[in-house]
C-alpha positions as CSV (number, residue, x, y, z in Angstrom):
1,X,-17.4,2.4,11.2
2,X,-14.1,2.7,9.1
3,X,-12.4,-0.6,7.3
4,X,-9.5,-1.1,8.6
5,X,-7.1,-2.4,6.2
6,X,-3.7,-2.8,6.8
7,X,-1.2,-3.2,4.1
8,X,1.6,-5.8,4.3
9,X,4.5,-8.0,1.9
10,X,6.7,-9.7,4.0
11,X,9.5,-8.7,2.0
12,X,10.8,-5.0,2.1
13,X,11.6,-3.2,-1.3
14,X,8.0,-4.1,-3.0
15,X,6.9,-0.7,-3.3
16,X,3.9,-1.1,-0.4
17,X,4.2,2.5,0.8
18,X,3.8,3.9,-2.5
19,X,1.2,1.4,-3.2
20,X,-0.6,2.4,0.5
21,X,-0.2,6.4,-0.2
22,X,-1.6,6.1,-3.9
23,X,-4.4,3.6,-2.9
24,X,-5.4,6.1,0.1
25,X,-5.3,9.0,-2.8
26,X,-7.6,7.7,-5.0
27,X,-10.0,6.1,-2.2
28,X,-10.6,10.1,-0.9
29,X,-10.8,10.9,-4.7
30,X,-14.1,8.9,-4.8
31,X,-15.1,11.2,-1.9
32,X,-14.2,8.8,1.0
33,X,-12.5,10.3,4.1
34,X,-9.9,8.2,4.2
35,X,-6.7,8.2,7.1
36,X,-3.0,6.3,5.9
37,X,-1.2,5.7,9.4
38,X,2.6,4.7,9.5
39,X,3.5,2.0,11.9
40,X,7.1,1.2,10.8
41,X,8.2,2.9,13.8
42,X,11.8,4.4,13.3
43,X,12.1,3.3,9.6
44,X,8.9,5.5,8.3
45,X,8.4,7.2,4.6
46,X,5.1,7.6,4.4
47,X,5.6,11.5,5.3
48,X,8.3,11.4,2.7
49,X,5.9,9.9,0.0
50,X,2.9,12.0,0.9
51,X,5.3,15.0,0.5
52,X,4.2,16.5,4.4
53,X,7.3,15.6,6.4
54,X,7.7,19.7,7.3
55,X,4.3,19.6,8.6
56,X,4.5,16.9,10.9
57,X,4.3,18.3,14.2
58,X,3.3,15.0,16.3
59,X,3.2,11.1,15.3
60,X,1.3,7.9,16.4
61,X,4.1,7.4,19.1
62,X,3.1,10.7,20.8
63,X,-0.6,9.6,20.8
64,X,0.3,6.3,22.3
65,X,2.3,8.1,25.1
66,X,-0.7,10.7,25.4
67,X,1.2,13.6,24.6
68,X,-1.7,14.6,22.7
69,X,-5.2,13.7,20.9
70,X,-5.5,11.5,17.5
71,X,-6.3,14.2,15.1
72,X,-3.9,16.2,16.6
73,X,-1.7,13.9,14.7
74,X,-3.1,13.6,11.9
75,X,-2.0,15.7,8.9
76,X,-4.5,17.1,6.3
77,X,-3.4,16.5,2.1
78,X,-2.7,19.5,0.4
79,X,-4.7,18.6,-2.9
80,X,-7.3,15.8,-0.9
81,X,-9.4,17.4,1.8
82,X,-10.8,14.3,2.6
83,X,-7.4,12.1,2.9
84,X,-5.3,12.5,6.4
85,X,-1.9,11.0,7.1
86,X,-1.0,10.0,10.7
87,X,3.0,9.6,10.6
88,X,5.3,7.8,12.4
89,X,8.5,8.3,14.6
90,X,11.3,9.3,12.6
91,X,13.6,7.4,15.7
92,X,12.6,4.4,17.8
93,X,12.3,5.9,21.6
94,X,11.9,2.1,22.8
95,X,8.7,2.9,24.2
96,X,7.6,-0.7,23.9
97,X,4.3,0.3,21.1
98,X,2.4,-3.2,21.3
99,X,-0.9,-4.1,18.5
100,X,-3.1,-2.6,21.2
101,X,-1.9,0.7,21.8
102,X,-2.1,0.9,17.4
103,X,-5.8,-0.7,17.8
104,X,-6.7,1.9,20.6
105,X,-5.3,4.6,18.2
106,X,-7.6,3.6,15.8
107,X,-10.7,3.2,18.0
108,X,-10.2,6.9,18.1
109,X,-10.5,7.6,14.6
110,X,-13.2,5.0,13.7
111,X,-16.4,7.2,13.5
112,X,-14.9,9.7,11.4
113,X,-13.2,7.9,8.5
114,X,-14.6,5.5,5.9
115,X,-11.0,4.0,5.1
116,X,-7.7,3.3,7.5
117,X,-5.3,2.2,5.8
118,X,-1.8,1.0,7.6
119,X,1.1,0.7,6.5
120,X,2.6,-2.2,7.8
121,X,6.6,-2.6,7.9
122,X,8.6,-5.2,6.1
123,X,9.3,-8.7,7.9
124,X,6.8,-10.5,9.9
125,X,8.7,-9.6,13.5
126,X,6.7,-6.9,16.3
127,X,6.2,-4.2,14.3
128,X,4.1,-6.7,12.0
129,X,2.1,-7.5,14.3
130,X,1.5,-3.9,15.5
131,X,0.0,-3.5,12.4
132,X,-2.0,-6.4,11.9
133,X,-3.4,-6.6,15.0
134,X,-6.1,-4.0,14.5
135,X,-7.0,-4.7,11.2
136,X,-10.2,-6.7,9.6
137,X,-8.8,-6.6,6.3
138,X,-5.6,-7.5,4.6
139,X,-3.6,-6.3,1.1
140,X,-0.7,-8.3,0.4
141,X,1.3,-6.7,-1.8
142,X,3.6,-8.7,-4.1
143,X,6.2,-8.1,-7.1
144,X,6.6,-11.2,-9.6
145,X,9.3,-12.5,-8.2
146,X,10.0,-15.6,-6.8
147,X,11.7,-13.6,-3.7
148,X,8.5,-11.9,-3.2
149,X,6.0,-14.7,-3.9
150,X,8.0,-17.1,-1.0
151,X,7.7,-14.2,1.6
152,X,4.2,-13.3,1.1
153,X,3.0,-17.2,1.6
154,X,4.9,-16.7,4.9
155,X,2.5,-13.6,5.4
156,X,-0.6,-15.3,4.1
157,X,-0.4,-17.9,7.0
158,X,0.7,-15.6,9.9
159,X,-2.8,-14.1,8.6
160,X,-4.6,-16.7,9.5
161,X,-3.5,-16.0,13.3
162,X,-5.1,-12.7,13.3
163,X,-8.7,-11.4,13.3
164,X,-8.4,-11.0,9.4
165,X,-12.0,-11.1,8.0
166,X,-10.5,-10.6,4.2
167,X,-7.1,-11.3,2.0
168,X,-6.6,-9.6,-1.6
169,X,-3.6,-9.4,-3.5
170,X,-1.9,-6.3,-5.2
171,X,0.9,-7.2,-8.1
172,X,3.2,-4.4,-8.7
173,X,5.7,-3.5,-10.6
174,X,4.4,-5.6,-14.0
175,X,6.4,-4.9,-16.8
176,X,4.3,-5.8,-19.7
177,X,7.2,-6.4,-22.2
178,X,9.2,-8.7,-19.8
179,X,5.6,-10.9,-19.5
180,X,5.1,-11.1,-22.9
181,X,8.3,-12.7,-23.7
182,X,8.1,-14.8,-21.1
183,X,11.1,-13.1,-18.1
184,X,8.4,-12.8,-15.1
185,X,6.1,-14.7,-13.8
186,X,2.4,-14.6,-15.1
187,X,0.1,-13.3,-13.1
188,X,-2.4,-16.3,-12.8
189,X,0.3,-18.6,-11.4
190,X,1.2,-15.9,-8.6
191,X,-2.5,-15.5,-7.9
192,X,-2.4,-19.6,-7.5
193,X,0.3,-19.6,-5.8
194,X,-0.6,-17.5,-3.1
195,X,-4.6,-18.5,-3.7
196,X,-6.1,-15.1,-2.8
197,X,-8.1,-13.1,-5.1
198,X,-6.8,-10.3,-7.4
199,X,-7.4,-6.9,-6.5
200,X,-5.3,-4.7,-8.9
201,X,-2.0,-5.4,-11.1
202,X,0.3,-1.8,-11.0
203,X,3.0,-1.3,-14.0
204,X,6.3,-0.9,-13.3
205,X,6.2,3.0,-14.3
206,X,9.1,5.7,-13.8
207,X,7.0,7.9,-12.9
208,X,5.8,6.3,-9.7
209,X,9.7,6.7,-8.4
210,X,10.5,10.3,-9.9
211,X,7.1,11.3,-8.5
212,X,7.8,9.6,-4.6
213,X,11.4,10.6,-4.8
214,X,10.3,14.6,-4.7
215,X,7.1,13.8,-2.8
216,X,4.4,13.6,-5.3
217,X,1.6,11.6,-6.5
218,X,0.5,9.9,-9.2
219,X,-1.7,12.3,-11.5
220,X,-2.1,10.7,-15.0
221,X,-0.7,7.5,-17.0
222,X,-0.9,3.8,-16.7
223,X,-0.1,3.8,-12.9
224,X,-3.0,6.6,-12.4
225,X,-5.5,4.2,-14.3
226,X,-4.0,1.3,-12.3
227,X,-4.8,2.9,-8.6
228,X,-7.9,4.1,-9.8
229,X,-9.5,0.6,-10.7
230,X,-7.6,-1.5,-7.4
231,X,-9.5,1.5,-5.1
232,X,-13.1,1.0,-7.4
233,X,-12.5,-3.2,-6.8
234,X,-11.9,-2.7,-2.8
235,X,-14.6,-0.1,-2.6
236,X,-17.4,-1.9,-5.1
237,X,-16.1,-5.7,-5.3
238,X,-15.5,-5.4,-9.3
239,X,-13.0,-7.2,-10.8
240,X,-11.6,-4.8,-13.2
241,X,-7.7,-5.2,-13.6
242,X,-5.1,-2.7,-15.5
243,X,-4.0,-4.9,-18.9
244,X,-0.6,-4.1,-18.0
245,X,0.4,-5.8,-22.0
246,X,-1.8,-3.6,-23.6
247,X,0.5,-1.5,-25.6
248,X,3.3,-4.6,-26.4
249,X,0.7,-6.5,-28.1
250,X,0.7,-6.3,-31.8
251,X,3.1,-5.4,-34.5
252,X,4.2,-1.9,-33.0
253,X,3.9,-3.9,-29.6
254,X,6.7,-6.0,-30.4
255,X,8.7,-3.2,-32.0
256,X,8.1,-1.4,-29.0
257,X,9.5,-4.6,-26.9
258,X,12.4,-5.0,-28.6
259,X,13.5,-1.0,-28.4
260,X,12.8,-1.5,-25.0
261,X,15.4,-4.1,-24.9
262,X,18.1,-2.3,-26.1
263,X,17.3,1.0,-24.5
């Protein structure tokens, strides 16, 4: 039986796509078999991320309508054998998709995956809880702002609603420099904030955006490392977290911060 965990922020523009596609990368890296299904019907990426939109023949709409099979949907990584994507509609057909159709989708693809992972839209109207719905297990992914941090309490307690068995949180976008000198919020007063354990802490990285923007993946640096210990802490339960201040600490740190600053 797969865990199902669906990934979710309340607020749009947190990076939880990219966050989802790299999560599911490294996950079938470890040699899981592991399937990443859009549910932001109408607003999907995910094909644009995972760099397969001109192999997308059908989506999790034409599964719902029975137009054809699961796996006929799904779409194989180039460079992963073991990772699938199963996109979404690029237009909203108002066919009326409810959190059952989505959890009757994934009944289909239980036995053969170790990992679904869904990517769940932003806001916490319908097409949140299509994707909640069939989950066990929830990601909330947050930046350190106060913006994000407001909306993902929101989320935390429409959780509570739902058949959610476990809650972890993803910080991303942590710019070392900027939490060093004090500009963002530290990460142990998000974590109490929200009160939900720490699963992984991604640095804001360039590469992540040139990389999605032609769709790529990340394949080495800070980010790389980052995804590769938040997939070991949801696969094994360690705690290890990505030092995202490493590299400002020190004398050549705070040279480095204050370049950075005028760059």
């Amino acid at each position: 039986m797969a865990r199902k965990i669906v990934l979710t922020s309340g607020k749009g523009g947190v990076g939880k796509t990219t966050v989802c596609a790299n999560l599911g990368i490294n996950l079938a890296k470890l040699g899981f078999r592991v399937v990443i299904i859009d549910v932001d019907i109408g607003l999907n990426n995910l094909d644009v991320v995972m760099g397969i939109e001109d192999r997308v023949v059908f989506d999790i709409t034409d599964v719902v309508m029975g137009k054809c099979r699961a796996k006929q949907a799904l779409v194989q990584d180039k460079k992963v054998s073991s990772l699938y994507i199963m996109p979404s509609a690029h237009a909203y057909n108002k066919v009326n998709i409810l959190g059952e159709h989505i959890k009757n989708v994934l009944s289909m693809l239980d036995a053969s995956f170790d990992y679904i992972l869904i990517d769940c839209p932003a806001g916490v109207e319908a097409g949140f809880h299509r994707a909640v719905f069939p989950a066990n297990e929830a990601l909330i992914v947050v930046t350190p702002h106060i913006s994000s941090i407001r909306d993902a309490n929101k989320v935390v307690n429409l959780l509570d609603e739902y058949n959610i068995e476990s809650k972890g949180l993803i910080i991303n976008r942590m710019r070392g420099d900027l939490l060093l000198d004090g500009q963002l919020l530290n990460i142990e007063n998000i974590v109490k904030a929200l009160n939900l354990p720490l699963l992984g802490v991604i640095p804001e990285d360039d590469e992540i955006g040139s990389s999605c923007s032609v769709g790529g993946r990340m394949q080495s640096g800070e980010s790389a490392r980052a995804f590769t210990l938040l997939s070991e802490n949801i696969h094994n339960g360690s705690k290890k977290i990505f030092d995202c201040t490493y590299k400002y600490r020190g004398l050549m740190g705070y040279l480095r911060r204050n370049i950075k600053k005028r760059v």
